[in-house]
C-alpha positions in Angstrom: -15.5 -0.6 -16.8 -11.6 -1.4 -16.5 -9.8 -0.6 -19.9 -6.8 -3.1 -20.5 -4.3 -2.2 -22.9 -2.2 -4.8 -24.0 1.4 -3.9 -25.8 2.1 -7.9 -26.4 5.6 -7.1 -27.8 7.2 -4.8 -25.2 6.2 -7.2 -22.2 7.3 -10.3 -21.5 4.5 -13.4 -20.9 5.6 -14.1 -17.2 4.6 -10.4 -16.7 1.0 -10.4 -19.0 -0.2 -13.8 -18.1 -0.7 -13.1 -14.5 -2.5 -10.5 -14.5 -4.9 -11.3 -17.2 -5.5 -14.2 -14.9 -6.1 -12.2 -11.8 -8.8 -10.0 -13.8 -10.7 -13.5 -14.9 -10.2 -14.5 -10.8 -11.8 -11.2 -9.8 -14.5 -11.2 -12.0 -13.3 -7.6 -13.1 -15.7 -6.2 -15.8 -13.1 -5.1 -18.6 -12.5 -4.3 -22.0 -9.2 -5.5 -23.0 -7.2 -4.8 -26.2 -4.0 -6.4 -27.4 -1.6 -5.5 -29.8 1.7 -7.0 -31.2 3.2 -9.3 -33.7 1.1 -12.8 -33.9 3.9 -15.0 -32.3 3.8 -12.7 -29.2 -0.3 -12.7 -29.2 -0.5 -16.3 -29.3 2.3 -17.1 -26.4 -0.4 -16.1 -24.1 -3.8 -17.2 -23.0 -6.5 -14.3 -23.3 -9.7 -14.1 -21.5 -13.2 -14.0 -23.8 -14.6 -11.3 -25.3 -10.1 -9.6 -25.7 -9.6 -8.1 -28.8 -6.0 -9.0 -30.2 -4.8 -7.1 -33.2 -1.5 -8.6 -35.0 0.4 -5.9 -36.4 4.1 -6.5 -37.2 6.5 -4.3 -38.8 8.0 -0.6 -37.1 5.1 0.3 -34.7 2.1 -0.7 -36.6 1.4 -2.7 -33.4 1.9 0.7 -31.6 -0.4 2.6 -33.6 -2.9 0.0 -33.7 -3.5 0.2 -30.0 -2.9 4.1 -29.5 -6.2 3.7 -31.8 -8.2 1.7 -29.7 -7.7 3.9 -26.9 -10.4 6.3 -26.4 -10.2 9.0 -23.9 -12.8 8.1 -20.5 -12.8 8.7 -16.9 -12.6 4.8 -16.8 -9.5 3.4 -15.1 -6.9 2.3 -17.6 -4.5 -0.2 -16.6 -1.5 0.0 -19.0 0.6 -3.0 -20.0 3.8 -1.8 -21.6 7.2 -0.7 -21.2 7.1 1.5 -24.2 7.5 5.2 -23.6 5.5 6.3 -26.6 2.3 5.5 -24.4 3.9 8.0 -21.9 1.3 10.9 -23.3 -1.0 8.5 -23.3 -1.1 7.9 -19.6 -0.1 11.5 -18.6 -3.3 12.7 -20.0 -5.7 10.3 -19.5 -8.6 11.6 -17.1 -8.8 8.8 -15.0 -6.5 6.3 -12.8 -3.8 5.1 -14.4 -1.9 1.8 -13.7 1.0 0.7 -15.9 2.2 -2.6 -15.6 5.9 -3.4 -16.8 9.2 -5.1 -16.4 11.3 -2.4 -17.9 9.1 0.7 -18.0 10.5 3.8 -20.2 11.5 6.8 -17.8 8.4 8.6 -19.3 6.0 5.8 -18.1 7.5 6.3 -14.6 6.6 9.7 -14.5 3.4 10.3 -12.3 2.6 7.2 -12.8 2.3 3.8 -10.7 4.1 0.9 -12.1 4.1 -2.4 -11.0 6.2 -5.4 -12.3 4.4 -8.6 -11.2 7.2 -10.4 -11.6 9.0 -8.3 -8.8 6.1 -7.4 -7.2 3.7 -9.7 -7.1 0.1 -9.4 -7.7 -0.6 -7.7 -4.2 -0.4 -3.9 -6.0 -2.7 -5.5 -8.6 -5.2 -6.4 -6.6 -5.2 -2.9 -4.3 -5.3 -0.9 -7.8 -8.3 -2.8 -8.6 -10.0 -2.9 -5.1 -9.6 1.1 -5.0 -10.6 1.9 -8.6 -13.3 -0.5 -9.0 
């Protein structure tokens, strides 16, 4: 199963929204998990069964989702631009994909990163297709 991690404050909506539409279109079996100050959660529409967790205040929000990672040979597919997930995605066992607008130098390292603003949802959709 996919894991989605969601860091609602660090990317913008026209980046999220896409592609949690595109993983309702495909039919992608996934566990997604947002985090990030209410107003941020609530400017975007989430697909049953996500788990949002409002945090606000100096990364609580951050925290809050490092926790609801769990280490897996499942694919991950990263949404943030936040380089304190950098460790996260350097060491997790399975395929990583980050998705961001602005990603933090130590996102980009190793890593793919697609902006679907820039992009598109073409790399998306490949990512998917090969992992899953």
């Amino acid at each position: 199963m996919l894991r989605v991690l969601v860091d609602a404050d660090n990317v913008q909506p026209r980046r999220v929204q896409p592609v949690l539409d595109l993983l309702v279109e495909a039919g992608a079996p996934a566990q997604i998990t947002a985090s990030g100050r209410r107003s941020a959660l609530d400017r975007l529409s989430w697909p049953a069964g996500a788990q949002l967790l409002a945090h606000a205040g100096w990364q609580q929000a951050d925290l809050a989702l490092a926790a609801a990672y769990s280490p897996g040979d499942q694919p991950l597919l990263l949404i943030t631009g936040d380089g304190d997930f950098g460790l996260l995605a350097a060491r997790h066992p399975g395929p990583v994909l980050i998705v961001s607008g602005a990603p933090s130098g130590r996102l980009r390292d190793g890593n793919t990163v697609v902006d679907p603003a820039a992009d598109g949802l073409a790399p998306i959709r490949n990512w998917l297709a090969h992992v899953g």
